[in-house]
C-alpha positions as CSV (number, residue, x, y, z in Angstrom):
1,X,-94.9,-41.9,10.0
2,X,-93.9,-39.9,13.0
3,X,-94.6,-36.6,11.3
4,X,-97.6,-37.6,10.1
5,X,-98.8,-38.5,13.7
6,X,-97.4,-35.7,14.9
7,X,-99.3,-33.4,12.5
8,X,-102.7,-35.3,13.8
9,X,-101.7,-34.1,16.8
10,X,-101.5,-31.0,16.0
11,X,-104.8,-30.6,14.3
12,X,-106.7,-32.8,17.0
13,X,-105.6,-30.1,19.4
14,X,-106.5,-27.7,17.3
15,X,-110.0,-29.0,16.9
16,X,-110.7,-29.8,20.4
17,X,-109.9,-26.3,21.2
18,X,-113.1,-25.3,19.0
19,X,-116.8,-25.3,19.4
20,X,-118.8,-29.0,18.4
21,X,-119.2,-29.3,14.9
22,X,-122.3,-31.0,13.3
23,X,-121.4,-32.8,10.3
24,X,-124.0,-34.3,7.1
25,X,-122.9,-37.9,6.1
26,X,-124.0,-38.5,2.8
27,X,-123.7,-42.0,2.0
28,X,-124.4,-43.2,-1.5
29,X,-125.3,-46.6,-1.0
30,X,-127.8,-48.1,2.3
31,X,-127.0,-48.9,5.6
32,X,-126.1,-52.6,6.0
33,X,-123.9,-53.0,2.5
34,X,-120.8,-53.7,4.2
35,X,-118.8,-51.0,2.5
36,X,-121.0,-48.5,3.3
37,X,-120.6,-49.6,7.5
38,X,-117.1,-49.6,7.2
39,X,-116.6,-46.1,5.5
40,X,-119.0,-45.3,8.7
41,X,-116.8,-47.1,11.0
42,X,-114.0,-45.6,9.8
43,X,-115.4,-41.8,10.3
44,X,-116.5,-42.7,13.9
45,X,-113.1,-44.2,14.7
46,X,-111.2,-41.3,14.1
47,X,-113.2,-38.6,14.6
48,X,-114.6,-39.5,17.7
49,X,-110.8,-39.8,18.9
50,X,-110.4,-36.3,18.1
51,X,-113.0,-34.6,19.8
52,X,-116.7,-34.1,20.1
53,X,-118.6,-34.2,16.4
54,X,-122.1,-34.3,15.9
55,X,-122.7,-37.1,12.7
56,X,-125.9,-37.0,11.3
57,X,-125.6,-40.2,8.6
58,X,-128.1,-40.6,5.4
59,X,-128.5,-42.9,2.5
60,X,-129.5,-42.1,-1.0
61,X,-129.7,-45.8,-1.2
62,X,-128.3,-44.9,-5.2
63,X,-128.7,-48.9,-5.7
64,X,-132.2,-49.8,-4.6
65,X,-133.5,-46.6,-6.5
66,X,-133.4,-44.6,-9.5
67,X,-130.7,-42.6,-9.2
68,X,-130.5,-39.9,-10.7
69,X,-133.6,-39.9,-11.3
70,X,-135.3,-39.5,-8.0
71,X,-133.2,-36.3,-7.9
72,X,-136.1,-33.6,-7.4
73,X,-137.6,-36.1,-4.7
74,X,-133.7,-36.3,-2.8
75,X,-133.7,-32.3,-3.0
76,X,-136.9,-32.0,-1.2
77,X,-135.6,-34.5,1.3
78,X,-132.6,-32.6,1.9
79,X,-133.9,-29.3,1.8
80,X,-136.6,-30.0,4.9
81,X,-132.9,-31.4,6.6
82,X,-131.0,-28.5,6.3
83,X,-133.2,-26.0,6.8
84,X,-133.4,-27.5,10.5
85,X,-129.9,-27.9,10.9
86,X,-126.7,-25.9,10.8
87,X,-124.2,-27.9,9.2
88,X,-120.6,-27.6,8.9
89,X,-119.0,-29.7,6.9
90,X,-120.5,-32.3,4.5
91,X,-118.7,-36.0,4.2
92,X,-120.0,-38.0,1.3
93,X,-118.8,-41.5,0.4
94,X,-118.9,-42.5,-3.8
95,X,-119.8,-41.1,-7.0
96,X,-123.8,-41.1,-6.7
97,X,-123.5,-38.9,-3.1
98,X,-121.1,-36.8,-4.3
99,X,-122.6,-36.0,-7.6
100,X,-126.2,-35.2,-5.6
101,X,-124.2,-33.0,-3.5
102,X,-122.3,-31.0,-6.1
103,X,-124.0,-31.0,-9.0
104,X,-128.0,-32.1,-8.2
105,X,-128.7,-30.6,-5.3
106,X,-129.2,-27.0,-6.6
107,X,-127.2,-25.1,-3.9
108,X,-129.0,-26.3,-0.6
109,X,-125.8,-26.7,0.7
110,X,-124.5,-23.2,0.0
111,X,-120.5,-23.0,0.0
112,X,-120.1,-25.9,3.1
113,X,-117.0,-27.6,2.6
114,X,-117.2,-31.0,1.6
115,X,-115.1,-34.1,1.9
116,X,-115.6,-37.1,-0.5
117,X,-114.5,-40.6,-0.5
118,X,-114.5,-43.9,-2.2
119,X,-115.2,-41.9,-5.7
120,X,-112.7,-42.8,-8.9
121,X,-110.9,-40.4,-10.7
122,X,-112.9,-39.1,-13.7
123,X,-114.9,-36.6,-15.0
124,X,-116.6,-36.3,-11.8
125,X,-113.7,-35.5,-9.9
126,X,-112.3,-33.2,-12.8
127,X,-114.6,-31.0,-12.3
128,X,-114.8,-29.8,-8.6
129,X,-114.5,-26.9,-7.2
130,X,-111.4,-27.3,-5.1
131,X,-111.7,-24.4,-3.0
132,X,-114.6,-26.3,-0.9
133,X,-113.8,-30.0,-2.1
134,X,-111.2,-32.2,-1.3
135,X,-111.2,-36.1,-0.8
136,X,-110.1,-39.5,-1.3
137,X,-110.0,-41.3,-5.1
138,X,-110.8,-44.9,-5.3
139,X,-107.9,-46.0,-7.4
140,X,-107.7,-49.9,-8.9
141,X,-103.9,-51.3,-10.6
142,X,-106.4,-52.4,-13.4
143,X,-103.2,-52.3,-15.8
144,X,-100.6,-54.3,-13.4
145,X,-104.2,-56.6,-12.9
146,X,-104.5,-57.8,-16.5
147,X,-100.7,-58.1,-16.8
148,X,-100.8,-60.4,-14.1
149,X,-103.9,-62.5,-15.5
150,X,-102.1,-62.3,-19.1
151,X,-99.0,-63.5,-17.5
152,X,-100.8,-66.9,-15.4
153,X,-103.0,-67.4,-18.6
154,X,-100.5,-66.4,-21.4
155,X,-103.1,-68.3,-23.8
156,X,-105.5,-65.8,-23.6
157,X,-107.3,-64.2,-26.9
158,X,-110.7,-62.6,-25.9
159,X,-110.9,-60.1,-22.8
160,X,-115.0,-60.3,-21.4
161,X,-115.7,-57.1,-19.3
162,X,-118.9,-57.0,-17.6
163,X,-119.6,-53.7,-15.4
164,X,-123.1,-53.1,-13.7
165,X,-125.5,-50.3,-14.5
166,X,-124.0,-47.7,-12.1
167,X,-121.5,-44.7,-11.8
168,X,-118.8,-46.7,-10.9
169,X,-119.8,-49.9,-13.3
170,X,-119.1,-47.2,-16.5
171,X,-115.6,-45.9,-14.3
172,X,-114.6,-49.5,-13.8
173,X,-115.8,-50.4,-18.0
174,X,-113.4,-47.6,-19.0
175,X,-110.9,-48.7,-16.7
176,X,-110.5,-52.0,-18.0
177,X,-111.0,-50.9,-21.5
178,X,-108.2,-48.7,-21.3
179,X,-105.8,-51.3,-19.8
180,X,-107.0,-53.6,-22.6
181,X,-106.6,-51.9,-25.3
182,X,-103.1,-51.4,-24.8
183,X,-102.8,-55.0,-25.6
184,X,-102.9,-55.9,-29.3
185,X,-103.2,-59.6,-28.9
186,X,-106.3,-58.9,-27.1
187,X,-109.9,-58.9,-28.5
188,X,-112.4,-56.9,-25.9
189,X,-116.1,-58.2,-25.8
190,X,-118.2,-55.7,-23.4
191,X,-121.1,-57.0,-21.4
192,X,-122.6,-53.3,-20.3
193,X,-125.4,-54.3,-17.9
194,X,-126.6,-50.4,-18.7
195,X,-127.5,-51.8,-21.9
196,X,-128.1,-55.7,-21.4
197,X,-130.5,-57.5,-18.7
198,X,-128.3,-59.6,-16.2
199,X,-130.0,-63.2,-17.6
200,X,-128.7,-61.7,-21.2
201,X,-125.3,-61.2,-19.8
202,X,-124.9,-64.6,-17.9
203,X,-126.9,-66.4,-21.6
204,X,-123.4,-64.9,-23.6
205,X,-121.5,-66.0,-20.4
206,X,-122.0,-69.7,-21.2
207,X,-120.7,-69.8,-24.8
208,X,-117.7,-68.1,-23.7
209,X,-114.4,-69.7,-26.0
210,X,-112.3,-71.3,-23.7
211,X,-109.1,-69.2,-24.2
212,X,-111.1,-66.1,-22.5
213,X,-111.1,-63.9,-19.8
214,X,-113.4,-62.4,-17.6
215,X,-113.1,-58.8,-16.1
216,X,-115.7,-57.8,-13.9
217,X,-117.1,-55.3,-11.5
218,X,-119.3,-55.7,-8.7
219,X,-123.1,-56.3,-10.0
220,X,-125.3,-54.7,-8.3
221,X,-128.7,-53.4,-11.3
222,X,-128.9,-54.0,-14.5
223,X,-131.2,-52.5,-17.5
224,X,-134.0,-52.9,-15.4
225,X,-132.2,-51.5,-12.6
226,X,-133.3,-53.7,-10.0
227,X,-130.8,-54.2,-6.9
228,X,-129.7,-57.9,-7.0
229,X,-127.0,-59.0,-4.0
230,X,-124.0,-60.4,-4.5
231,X,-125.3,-64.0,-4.5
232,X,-127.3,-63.1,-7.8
233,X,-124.6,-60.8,-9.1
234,X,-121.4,-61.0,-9.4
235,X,-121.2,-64.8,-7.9
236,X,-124.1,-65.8,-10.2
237,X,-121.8,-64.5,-13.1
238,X,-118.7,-65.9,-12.2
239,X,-120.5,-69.6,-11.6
240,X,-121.6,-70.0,-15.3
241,X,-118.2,-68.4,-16.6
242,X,-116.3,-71.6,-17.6
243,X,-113.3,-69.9,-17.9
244,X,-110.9,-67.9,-15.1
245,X,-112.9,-64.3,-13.6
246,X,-111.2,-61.5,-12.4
247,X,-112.6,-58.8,-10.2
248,X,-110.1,-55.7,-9.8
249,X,-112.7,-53.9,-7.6
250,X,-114.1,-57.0,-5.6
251,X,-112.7,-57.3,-1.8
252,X,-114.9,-60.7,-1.3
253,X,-113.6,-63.2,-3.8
254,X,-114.5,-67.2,-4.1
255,X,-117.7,-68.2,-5.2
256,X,-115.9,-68.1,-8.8
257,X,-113.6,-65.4,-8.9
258,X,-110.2,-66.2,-8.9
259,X,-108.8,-62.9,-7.9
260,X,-109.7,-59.4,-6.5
261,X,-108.1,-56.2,-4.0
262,X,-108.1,-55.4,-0.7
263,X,-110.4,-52.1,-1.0
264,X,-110.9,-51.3,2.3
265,X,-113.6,-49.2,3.3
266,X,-112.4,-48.4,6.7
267,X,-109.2,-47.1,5.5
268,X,-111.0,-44.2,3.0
269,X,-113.1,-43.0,5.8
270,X,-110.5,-42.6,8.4
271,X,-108.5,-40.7,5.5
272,X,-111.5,-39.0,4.9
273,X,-112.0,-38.2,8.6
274,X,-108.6,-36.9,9.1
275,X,-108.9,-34.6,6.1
276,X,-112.1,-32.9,7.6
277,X,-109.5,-32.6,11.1
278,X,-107.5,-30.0,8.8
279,X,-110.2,-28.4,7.0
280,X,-111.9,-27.6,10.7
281,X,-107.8,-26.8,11.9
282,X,-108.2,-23.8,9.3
283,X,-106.6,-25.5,6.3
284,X,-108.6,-24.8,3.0
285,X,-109.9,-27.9,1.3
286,X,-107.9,-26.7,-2.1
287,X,-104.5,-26.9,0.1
288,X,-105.4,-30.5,1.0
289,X,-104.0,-32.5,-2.0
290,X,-106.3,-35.6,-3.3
291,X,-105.4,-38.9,-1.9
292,X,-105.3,-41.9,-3.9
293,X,-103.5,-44.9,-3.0
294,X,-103.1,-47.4,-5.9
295,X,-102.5,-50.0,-4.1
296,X,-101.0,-53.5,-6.0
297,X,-101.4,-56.1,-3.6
298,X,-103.7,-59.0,-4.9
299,X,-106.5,-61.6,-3.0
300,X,-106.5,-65.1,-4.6
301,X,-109.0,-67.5,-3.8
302,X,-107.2,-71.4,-2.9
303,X,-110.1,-73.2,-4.5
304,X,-110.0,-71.4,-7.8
305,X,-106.2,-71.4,-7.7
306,X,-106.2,-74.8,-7.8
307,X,-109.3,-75.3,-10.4
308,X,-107.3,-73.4,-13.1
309,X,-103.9,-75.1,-11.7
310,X,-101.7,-72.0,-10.7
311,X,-99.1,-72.9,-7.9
312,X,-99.2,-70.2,-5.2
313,X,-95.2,-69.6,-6.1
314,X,-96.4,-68.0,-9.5
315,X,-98.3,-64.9,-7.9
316,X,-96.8,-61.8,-7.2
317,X,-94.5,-61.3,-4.1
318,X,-96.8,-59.8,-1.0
319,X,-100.3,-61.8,-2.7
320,X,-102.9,-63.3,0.1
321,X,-104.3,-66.3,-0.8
322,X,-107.8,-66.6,0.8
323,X,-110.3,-69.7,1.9
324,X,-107.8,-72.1,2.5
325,X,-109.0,-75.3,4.2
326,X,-108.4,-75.3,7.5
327,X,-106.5,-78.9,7.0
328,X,-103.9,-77.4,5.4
329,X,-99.9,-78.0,6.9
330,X,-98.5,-75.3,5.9
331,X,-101.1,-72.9,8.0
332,X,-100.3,-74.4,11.3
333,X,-96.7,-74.9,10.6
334,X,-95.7,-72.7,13.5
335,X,-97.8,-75.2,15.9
336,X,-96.3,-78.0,14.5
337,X,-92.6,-76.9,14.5
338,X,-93.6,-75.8,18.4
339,X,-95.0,-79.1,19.4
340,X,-91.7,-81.0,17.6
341,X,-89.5,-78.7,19.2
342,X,-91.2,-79.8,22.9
343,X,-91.2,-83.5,21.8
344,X,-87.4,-83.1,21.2
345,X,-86.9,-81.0,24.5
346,X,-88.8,-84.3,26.3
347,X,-86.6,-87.2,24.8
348,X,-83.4,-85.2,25.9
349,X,-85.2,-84.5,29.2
350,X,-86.0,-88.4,29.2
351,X,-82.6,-89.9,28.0
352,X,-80.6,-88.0,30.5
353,X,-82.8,-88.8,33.5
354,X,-82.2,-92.5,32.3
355,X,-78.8,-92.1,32.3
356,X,-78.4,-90.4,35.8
357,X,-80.7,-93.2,37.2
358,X,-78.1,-96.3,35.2
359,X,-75.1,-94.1,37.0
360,X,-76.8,-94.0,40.3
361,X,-77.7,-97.6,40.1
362,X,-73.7,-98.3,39.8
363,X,-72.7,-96.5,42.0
364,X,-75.2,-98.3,44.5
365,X,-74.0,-101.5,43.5
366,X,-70.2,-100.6,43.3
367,X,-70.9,-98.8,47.0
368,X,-72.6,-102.0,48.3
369,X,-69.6,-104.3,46.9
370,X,-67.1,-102.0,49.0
371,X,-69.2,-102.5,52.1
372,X,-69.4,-105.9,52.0
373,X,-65.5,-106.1,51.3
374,X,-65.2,-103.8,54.3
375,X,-67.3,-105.9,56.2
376,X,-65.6,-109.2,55.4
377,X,-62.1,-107.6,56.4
378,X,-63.1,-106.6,59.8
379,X,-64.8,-110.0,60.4
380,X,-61.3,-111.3,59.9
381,X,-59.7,-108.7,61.8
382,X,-61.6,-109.4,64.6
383,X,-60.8,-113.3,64.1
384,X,-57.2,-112.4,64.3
385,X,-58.0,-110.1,67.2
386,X,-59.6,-113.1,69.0
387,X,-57.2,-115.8,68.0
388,X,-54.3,-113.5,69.2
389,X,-55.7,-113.0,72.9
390,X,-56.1,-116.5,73.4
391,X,-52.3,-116.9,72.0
392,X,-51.1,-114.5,74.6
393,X,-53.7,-116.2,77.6
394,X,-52.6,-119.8,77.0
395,X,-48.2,-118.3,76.9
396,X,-48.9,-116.9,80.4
């Protein structure tokens, strides 16, 4: 950790040091979609920490369109853009962006060096040029993810994958095809929305046997490749499921799903960000290793947790179980153990003021006996006194 923030250092010094780059932010998706913001977050977080950049953010909006179709009509775009700009560098965030960039957009971006993120590891990626491109994979434990749901439904015959009609829909179908087939119990049914309409796929949804699974992606077209939200997608899916849903590559879970991953946008564009801080350092994209971070931490949702009757103590060690009523003990145990402790502190508090004030009272009451004793014996001392004198008087 130190080195690593000492080798920012390094390269932020090294950057600020240089003239202001301008830098072309090729999104894939539109402005708005929360993982799109948060890759842009990300970017601006740590590269406006390191100096002065000029960011100049578009959207191929790949999921309201007809990508790749509307190629020819994105090259034109781009074309008019960089003929009145003098790039330096060229972030783009997923597949659809960086496919555009490298392989559709005809060489409009001559040799710029260009830094990719949230794209998966396939044929896309096997294929770059390395001595311009470097970047960040978007890596899911789809494996460690079905042995999980294998091992809290050991029951389980048929494996339903649904994937949505879109670059990283097919990565996420082979994905999960892969991982299944590795189990021989396991018969795979595939719900491609790049071949079925999304009412088709939720009309074989309903019939599903009840010793199934369901493995899906995020759904965002279909056949028809109209852009439906996540209300109409993957939620609409997952409601007429009758059976537990997975979602390896889904961040907001609920509404269905049992389980998904923390993918955090944020985090691939600040890596993203501090790669282009070393390409502008000097360091050539091809000595800049891909980053991929397969991370196996798991999001379960309470309500479906307890719909499909697994106790929290049978997930994984690390796992973050997610919409939990706000009712719930355990979540404000620290307040309660606070407040008991407090209540404790106030009956000892209480219990020993009563005690001082019993002992003071005695000691009042055994003081106020000795003075009336005291009292008593001087009256009769004086009586003596008296009688005495007149003794002595009447003898003279």
């Amino acid at each position: 950790m130190i080195f690593r923030f000492l080798l920012l250092a390094l390269v932020t010094s090294a950057c600020l040091l240089a003239s202001d780059k301008k830098i072309l932010v090729v999104h894939s998706y539109h402005a708005g979609y929360e993982w799109t913001d948060e890759l842009s977050r990300g970017i601006k977080a740590t590269l406006g920490k390191a100096g002065k950049f000029e960011l100049w953010f578009e959207f191929l909006n790949a999921r309201r369109r007809n990508y790749p179709e509307d190629a020819e009509e994105l090259r034109q775009y781009f074309t008019g853009i960089q003929k009145t700009n003098q790039f330096d560098l060229i972030i783009t965030s997923d597949d659809e962006a960086l496919d555009f960039v490298v392989n559709r957009s005809n060489g409009i971006f001559g040799n710029l060096p260009i830094v990719f993120c949230g794209v998966g590891a396939g044929k896309l990626t096997e294929s770059l040029a390395r001595e311009r491109v470097t970047g960040v994979l978007e890596q899911f434990p789809t494996p460690q993810f079905l042995d999980l749901a294998l091992k809290l439904f050991p029951k389980t015959k048929t494996l339903y994958i649904i994937n949505d009609n879109s670059p990283l829909g097919r990565f996420l179908k082979n994905e999960f095809s892969v991982a299944a087939a590795a189990k021989k119990q396991l018969t795979v049914r595939n719900l491609d929305g790049g071949a079925q309409t999304l009412g088709e796929i939720k009309a074989q949804l309903t019939n599903i046997p009840a010793d199934s699974l369901v493995f899906t992606s995020q759904f965002r077209q279909d056949l028809n490749k109209k852009f439906v939200a996540a209300a109409d997608g993957e939620y609409s899916l997952a409601s007429v499921a009758r059976v537990p849903v997975f979602g390896p590559a889904i961040t907001k879970i609920g509404n269905g799903i049992l389980a998904g991953t923390p993918n955090d946008g944020f985090d691939h564009g600040r890596l993203a960000a501090e790669m282009v801080l070393k390409v502008f350092a000097g360091k050539s994209p091809k000595n800049i290793p891909l980053f991929a971070d397969p991370s196996e931490h798991f999001l379960f949702d309470h309500s479906e947790l307890t719909r499909w009757k697994v106790r929290e103590r049978n997930l994984p060690q690390g796992s973050t179980v997610v919409n939990k009523p706000p009712s719930s003990v355990l979540d404000y145990w620290p307040l309660i153990a606070a407040a008991s402790l407090f209540a404790c502190f106030q009956t000892i508090v209480i219990v020993a003021l009563g005690k001082n004030m019993l002992h003071r009272k005695r000691a009042q009451k055994e003081l106020s006996g000795a003075l009336a004793d005291l009292q008593v014996a001087l009256k009769k001392a004086g009586e003596a006194a008296e009688l005495k004198g007149r003794f002595v008087a009447n003898i003279s």
